[in-house]
Steps between C-alpha positions, in 0.01 A plus 500: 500500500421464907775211627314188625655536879652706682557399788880587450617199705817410292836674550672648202801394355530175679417129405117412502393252840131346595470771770476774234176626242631349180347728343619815664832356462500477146382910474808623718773204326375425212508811180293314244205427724518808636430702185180296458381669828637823424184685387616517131321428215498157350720647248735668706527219735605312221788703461625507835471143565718487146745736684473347809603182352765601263267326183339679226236181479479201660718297736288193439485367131159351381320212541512260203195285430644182650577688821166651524325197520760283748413844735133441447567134591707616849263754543219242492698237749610772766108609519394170542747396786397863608103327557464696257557836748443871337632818667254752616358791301768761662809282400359413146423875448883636668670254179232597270653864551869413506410324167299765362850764564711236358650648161414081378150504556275608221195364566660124645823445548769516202741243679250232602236601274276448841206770463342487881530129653791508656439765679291285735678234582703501822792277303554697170742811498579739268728365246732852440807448628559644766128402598309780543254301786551151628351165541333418833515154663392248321370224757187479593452748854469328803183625589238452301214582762377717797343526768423846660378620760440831687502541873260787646278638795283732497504668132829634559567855262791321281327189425383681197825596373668142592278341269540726250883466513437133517368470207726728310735283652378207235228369784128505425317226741584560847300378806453769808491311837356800727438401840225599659515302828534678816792441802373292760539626879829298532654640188379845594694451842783297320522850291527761815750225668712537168476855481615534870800308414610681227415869665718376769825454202403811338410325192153642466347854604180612521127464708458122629114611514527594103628157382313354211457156613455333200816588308655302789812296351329208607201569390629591122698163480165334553351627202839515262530099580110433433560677207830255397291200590208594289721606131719119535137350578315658212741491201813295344740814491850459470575778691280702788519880576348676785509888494376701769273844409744762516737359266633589129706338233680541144396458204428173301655373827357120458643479133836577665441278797382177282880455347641633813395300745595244673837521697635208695344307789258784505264568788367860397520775311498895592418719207569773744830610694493688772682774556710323777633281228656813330716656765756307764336379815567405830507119540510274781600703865706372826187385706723638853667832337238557198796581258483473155657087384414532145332716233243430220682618178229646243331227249687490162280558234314228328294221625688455857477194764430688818747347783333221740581770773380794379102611509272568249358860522156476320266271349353699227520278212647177536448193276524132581598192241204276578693261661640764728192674581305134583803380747427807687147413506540196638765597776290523788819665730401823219254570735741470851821735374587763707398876323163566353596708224447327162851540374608384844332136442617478120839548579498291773301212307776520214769476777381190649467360207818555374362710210597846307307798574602733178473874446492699196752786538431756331110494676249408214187563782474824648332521893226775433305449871543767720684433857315700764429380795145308507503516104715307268677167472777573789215665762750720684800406465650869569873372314377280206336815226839503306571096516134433389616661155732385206726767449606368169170386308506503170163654405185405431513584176818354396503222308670223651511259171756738347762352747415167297596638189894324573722392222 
């Protein structure tokens, strides 16, 4: 039988920890569920999980009727202080198949005498002992609504393919903000001013006379914050996500993010890391020599506060609490903060505010835009191709819900 992940983020023969694929770490440390992925036949995965486990039969003894019914009556509480929550289709079906390899299952369950419910329900978990899959949180998720939208201009190529990731991300309403306005003469000589600037630093390369005008930084904060403005205005979400066209993302990544989120005193959100987060930087430098003071040591894996200090290196797909994203609406300085960028403004918004900008580590977006010169999201920037990627993402088709699946 094909194993459910793997993504092969665990580490064998050491204690499990939130930062690792539960269920990767039970193939490599655990023998019994192992054998159910093994490839065997039902029957012959029967016996090695009875070798594996040192029983000839089973570790858990039977339900009697008066048990049965006081875990129908649990069962039946937890789902209702659930709001009444169900896992989706690729969870229910990953325990339907551990079940269906367990040597207790004939036809429902010979502990519980449960035939296909529990399967469903984000509380319930397999009552073998050890389990053989586990209960997920039982509260109620802190998000319970959206609000997406999708910056663009101009039809880029990978809008296609971010919305098609979106929605296998657990996303199907999404609003596209593409701007169609053109720069005005001032922003057009506000541009070539910039540009000048940073050709003088050897920060950017290329033609002056070849600069695409309209991806200007300023230009594209314009239509990201119309966009933000118009998703709080038009709907009562609990939390708001802007993604630009040239992004991609896990799998079922908003079932994962609804009992994930929210962290303290939060500002924002990254779903995607940088790959300046994953090595040691250079921090702050002695204005007179230029040496080196202090150094960025990489993000730890997990959902990470990035330091007040430190800068946030792409705005691909952030998301706002609804309080957050409306205080920033309402800050009219938003609009006066030195940098252009996107990212630039958010994490100097959250930092003026006294509020957490927070990064997923490993990166659950993946930058797909291309970073010529005149042509993608960083329009020359001759040193930023490798930092505009996530060097760790996950996948796009890895199943993020399967970290969930905690005991």
């Amino acid at each position: 039988m094909k194993r459910h992940c793997t993504c092969d983020r665990a580490l064998r023969g050491r204690p499990y920890s939130e930062d690792q694929c539960y269920l990767c770490w039970l193939f490599w440390n655990d023998p019994v569920y192992r054998a159910l992925w093994s490839g065997a036949p039902a029957s012959a995965t029967a016996q090695s999980i009875s070798a594996a486990s040192g029983a000839a039969a089973a570790p858990a003894m039977r339900w009697g009727l008066g048990r049965k019914l006081l875990g129908v009556s649990r069962a039946a509480f937890k789902f209702a202080a659930s709001g009444f929550a169900v896992l989706p289709d690729a969870q229910v079906q990953a325990r339907l198949a551990i079940c269906g390899a367990c040597p207790h299952w004939k036809g429902k369950c010979k502990i519980c005498g449960c035939a296909s419910v529990k399967q469903h329900l984000p509380g319930e978990q397999c009552p073998d002992n050890p389990p053989r899959w586990y209960a997920l949180p039982t509260t109620k998720p802190e998000v319970r609504s959206w609000a997406l939208g999708i910056t663009t201009y101009n039809g880029r190529e990978t809008l296609e393919q971010t919305c098609r990731s979106l929605e296998s991300g657990g996303w199907t309403d999404a609003v596209l903000f593409e701007d169609l306005a053109q720069p005005t003469e001032s922003e057009r000589a506000a541009c070539l001013e910039w540009w000048a600037g940073e050709l003088a630093k050897g920060t950017v390369s290329g033609d002056p006379s070849e600069i695409n005008f309209r991806q200007h930084a300023k230009l594209a904060w314009r239509n990201w914050f119309g966009a933000l403005e118009e998703l709080v205005r038009t709907s009562d979400a609990d939390a708001i996500m802007l993604c630009q066209d040239d992004v991609i993302v896990a799998r079922n990544i908003r079932t994962f993010l609804e009992y994930d989120l929210w962290p303290e005193n939060v500002g924002a959100v990254s779903l995607y890391c940088s790959a300046r987060y994953t090595t040691r930087r250079p921090g702050r430098r002695d204005r007179a020599t230029g040496e080196i003071q202090t150094w960025w040591e990489p993000l730890e894996t997990g959902l990470r506060q990035l330091h007040p200090d430190r800068e946030l290196w792409g705005a691909h797909a952030l998301i706002f609490p609804r309080a957050s994203a409306m205080r920033l609406l309402e800050d009219p300085a938003v609009h006066k903060l030195p940098g252009n960028r996107i990212d630039q403004r958010v994490r100097q918004f959250c930092t003026r505010h006294k509020l957490g900008l927070y990064i997923y580590r490993p990166s659950l977006a993946q930058h797909i835009g291309t970073t010529a010169f005149g042509s993608g999201s960083t329009i020359g920037h001759a040193t930023s191709g490798a930092d505009m990627l996530a060097s760790d993402f996950v996948g796009e088709d890895t199943d993020v819900t399967a970290t969930l699946l905690r005991g």
